[in-house]
N, C-alpha and C positions, 0 to 999 in steps of 0.2 A: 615607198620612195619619199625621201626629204627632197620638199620644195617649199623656195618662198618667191614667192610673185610682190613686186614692187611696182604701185601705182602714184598718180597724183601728179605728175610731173606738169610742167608744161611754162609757158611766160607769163612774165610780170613786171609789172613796174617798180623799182625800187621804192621800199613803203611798204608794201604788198605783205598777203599772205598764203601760203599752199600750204595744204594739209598731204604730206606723204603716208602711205598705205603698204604694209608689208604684211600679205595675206601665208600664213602659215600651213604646211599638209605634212602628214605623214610623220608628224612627229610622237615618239614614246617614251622620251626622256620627261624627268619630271621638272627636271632642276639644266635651266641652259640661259644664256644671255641674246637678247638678241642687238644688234648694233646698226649705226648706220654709220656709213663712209660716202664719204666723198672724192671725186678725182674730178679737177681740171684739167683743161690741154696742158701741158707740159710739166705738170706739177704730181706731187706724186700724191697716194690717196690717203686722206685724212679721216680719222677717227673723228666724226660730229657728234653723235650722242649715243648711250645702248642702255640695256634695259635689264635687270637680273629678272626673270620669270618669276620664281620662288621669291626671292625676299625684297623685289621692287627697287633695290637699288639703283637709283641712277648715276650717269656720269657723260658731262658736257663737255665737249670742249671748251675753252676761253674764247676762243672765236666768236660763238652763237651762244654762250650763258645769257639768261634775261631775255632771248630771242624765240629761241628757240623751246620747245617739251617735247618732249620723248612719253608714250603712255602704253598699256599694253590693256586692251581686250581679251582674257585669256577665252572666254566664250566663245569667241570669233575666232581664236586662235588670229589675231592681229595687233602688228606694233603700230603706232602710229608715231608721226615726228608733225608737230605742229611747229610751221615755219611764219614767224610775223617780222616785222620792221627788215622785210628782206635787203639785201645791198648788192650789188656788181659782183660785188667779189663771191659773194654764195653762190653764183651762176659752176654749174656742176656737173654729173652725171654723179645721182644719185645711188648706193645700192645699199640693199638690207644683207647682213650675214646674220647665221648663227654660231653659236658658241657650245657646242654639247659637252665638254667639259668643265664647264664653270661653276665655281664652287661659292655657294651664297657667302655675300660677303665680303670677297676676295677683290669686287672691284674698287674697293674703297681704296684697296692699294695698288694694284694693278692699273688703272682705268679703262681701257678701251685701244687694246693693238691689236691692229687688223691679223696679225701672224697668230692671233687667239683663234680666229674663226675659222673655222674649216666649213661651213659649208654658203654657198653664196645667189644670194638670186639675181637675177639681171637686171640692170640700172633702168631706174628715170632719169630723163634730163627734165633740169632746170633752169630757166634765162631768166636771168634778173636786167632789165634796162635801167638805162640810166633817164 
């Protein structure tokens, strides 16, 4: 069974930095993207960074470029998203997806839409204060 477990969450001060954790199982695909999304109260959820396995391609939102990095542990079978100069508006419920149809490469034009992912782990929160 495919599972991703999503850690790291929790508050901070605007400035601030969290390191998110997106621990991978049961995976046997070679070639998949992994992403991170974001949703606020009322807002709808946002594509923040993903990751191609096979060819390490990334892809940022304009939100968090220069902020944010997205890295993947394939050892660990772990994506991580390093979060610095955090701000208010980053405050979120974070989640990790995957991608098992993603074709190396293809985010360069694509980038990062959550209707790509089909499988999903359950969120961290994150409070950013002001």
């Amino acid at each position: 069974e495919v599972q991703l477990q999503a850690s790291g969450g929790g508050l901070v001060q605007a400035g601030g930095s969290l390191r998110l954790s997106c621990a991978a199982s049961g995976f046997t695909d070679d070639s998949y993207a992994i992403g991170w999304f974001r949703q606020a109260p009322g807002k709808e959820r946002e594509g923040v960074s993903c990751i191609g396995s096979s060819d390490g391609t990334t892809y940022y939102a304009d939100s968090v470029k220069g902020r944010f990095t997205i890295s993947s542990d394939n050892a660990k079978n772990t994506v991580y998203l390093q979060m610095n100069s955090l701000k208010p508006e980053d405050t979120a419920v974070y989640y990790c997806a995957a991608d098992f149809d993603y074709q190396p490469g293809s985010m360069v034009v694509t980038g990062c839409p959550a209707i790509f992912y089909n499988t999903w782990g359950q969120g961290t929160l994150v409070t950013v204060s002001s």
